[in-house]
N, C-alpha and C positions, 0 to 999 in steps of 0.2 A: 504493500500500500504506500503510494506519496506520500511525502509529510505533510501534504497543503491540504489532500483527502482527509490524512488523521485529524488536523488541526480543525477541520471542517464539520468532521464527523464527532469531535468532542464536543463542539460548542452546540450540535442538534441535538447530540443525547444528555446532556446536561438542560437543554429546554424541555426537551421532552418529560424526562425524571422529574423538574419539578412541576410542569403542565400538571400531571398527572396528580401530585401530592395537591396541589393547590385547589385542583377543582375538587377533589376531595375536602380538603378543611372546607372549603368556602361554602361546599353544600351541606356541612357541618354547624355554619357560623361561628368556626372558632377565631376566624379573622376580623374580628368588630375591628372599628375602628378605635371605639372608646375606651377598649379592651389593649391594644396596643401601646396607645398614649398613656395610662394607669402600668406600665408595666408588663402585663398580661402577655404571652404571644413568646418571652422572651422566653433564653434558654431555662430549665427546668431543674435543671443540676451541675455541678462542675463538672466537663468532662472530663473521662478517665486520663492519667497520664502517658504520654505517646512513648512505646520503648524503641522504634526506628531508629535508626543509624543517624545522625548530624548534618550539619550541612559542610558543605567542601571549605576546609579553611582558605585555599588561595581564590575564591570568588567570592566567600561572605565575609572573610577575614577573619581574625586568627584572638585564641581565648588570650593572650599575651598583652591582644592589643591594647592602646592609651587611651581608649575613649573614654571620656569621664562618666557617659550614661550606663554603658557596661559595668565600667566598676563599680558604680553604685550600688545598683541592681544587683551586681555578684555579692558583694558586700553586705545585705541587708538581706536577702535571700536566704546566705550562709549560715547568718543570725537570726534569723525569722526574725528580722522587725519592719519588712515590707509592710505595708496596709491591706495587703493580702499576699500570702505567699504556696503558690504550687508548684509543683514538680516541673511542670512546661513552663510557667509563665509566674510573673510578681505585676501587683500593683502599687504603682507610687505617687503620688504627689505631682499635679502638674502642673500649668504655666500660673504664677505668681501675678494675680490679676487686680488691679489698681481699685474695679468697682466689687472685688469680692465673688466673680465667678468661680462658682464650684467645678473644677476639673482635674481629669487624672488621666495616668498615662500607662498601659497597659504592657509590659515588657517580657522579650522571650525569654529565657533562660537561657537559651540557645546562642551562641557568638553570629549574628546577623548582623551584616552591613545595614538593610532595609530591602525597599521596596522590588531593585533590583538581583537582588541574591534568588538565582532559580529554585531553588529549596522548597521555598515557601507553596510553589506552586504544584508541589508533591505529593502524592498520599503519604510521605511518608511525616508530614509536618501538624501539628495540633492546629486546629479550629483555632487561629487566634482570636476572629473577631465574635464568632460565639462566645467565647470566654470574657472577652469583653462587654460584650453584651449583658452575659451575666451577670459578671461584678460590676457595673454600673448600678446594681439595683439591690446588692447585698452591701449592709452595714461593715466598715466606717466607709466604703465608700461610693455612696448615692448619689446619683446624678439625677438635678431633678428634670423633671418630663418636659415634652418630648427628648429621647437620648439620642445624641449625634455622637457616632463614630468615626473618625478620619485620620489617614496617615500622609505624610506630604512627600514630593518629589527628593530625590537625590540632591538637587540645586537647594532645595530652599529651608530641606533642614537643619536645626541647628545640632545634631548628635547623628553620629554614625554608628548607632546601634537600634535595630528596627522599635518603633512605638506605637501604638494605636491610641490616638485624644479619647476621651470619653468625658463628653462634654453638653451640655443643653443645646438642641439646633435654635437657629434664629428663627424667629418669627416668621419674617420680612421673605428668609428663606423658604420655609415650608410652605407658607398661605402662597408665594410664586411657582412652587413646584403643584401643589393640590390645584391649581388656578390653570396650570399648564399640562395639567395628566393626561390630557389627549395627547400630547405632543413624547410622553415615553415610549422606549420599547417593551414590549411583554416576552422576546424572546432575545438571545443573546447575540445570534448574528443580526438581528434589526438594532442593537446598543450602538454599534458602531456609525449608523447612520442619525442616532435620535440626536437634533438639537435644541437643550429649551434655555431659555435666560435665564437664571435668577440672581437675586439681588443680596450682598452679602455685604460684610465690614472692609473700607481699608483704613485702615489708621491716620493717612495723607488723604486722603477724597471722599470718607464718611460711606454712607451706603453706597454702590455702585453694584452693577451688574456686569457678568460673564456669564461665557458659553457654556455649558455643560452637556454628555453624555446622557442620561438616564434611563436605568433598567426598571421595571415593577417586578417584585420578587416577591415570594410569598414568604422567606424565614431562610435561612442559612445554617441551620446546625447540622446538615448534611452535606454543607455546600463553600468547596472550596473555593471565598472573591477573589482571591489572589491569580487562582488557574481561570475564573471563568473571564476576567480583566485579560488577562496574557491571549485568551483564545476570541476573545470583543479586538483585541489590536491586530492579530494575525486577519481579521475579516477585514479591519479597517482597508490594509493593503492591498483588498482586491484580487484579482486573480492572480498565482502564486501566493498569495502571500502564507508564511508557515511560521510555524509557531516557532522555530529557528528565529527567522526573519523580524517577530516579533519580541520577542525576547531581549534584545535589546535597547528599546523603546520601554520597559519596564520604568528602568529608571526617571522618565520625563513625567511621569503619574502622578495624580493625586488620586485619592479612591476616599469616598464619604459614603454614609450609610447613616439613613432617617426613615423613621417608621412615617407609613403610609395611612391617614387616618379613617380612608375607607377601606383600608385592609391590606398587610404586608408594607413591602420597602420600599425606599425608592436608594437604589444601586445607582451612586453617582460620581461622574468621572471626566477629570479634566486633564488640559496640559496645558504648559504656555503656547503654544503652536496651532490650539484646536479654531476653527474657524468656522463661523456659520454662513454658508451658501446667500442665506435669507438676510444676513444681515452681516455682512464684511468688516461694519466696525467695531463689532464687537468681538473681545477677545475671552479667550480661556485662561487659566491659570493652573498656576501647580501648586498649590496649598489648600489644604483644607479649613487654613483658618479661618477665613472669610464667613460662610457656616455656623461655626459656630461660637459659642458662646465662652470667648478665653481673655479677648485683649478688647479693651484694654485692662 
């Protein structure tokens, strides 16, 4: 089989797999809207911890390394004094916010560069952002409602050791996304084509909008963002394009994740580069701060 077949054929059977779970819950009504926003919907337990092999020290970088976010995390881990600590992952304390936003930062245990490191995109790698998901919503550390999760580009963060924000979405953001829901995809090779605006924080220009990606997903704790992101860029490229080919382009990412309030997610995904057809001046971006609820 091609690699641009296989790259092809994941991203239909990864729509396919959750079609099928979705129209299930949803004829269930376990996907309220109001049920999500309260919490509800979210993962159910900590998952189990992952015994698989690591990831490549010369692509994710190496347990020696000097990153201060690394050390920390190994360091408080060591000693159980993270604000949660498990065998894959710790949670710590996040961005230091001027009006008192409550946010935290979700780290692997694992020596990861970020967004870039192919590991991630693995079976062999933990649910990070179910996990995150989770502890967003267990005591000390709550994030209040709606929960936004988002990890930033290569370029624009400040640690070189992978993080997931877990943080309150913007308003301004979600009432633009629920406003614009005709305009997402519902399947993963259509992610690549969706483009909707929303409107987020810069700290220089106040509110402002960019382009964005957008998926509707019904829940992820079967579901690897990381690989379904890698196989939405390999479509982007068109004909040829392979999850090789894509692969590379990890690093230019942002990937956000906000609950959908008439039911499930909305899988959201930028770059600096990304452009919309319909509207050329506006641009993308590679951070998820914008979103959410951290700075100032």
């Amino acid at each position: 089989m091609r690699e641009s077949d296989r790259a092809s054929g994941e991203a239909s059977e990864l729509t396919r797999r959750r079609f099928i779970q979705f129209s299930g819950l949803a004829g269930t009504g376990l996907l309220a809207g109001a049920g999500l926003l309260s919490g509800a919907g979210r993962a159910l337990a900590v998952p189990p911890p992952s015994l698989a092999k690591g990831p490549d020290p010369k692509e994710c970088g190496r347990t020696t390394d000097s990153d201060s976010l690394w050390q920390r995390s190994q360091k408080c881990h060591s000693n159980n004094t993270c604000l949660q600590n498990h065998t894959d992952y710790v949670v710590m304390g996040g961005t230091n916010s001027k009006k008192g936003y409550v946010n935290y930062i979700l780290v692997p245990t694992e020596r990861i560069n970020g967004i870039e490191c192919s590991w991630i995109c693995g079976n062999s790698a933990p649910n990070y952002w179910s996990a995150a998901d989770y502890y967003a919503t267990q005591s000390p550390t709550v994030v209040p409602t709606p929960v936004g999760l988002g990890i930033n580009s290569k370029a624009i963060r400040n640690f070189d050791q992978l993080h997931i924000h877990m943080a309150r979405a913007r308003w301004e953001s979600l009432n633009d996304l629920v406003a614009q829901d005709n305009l997402a995809a519902w399947h993963v090779p259509h992610w690549a084509d969706s483009r909707v605006s929303v409107r987020g924080l810069s700290e220089k220009l106040g509110i402002i909008p960019h382009t964005y990606r957008v998926l509707i997903w019904p829940g992820f704790n079967q579901d690897n963002l990381f690989a379904m992101l890698r196989s939405m860029l390999a479509a982007s490229l068109g004909h040829g394009g392979t999850t090789a080919k894509a692969q590379p382009l990890m690093q230019y990412q942002t990937l956000i994740v906000i609950p959908r309030p008439a039911g499930g997610y909305y899988i959201v995904n930028s770059e600096k580069g990304l452009v919309d057809p319909n509207n050329p001046h506006l641009t993308g971006t590679d951070t998820c701060d914008p979103l959410l609820l951290m700075h100032p």
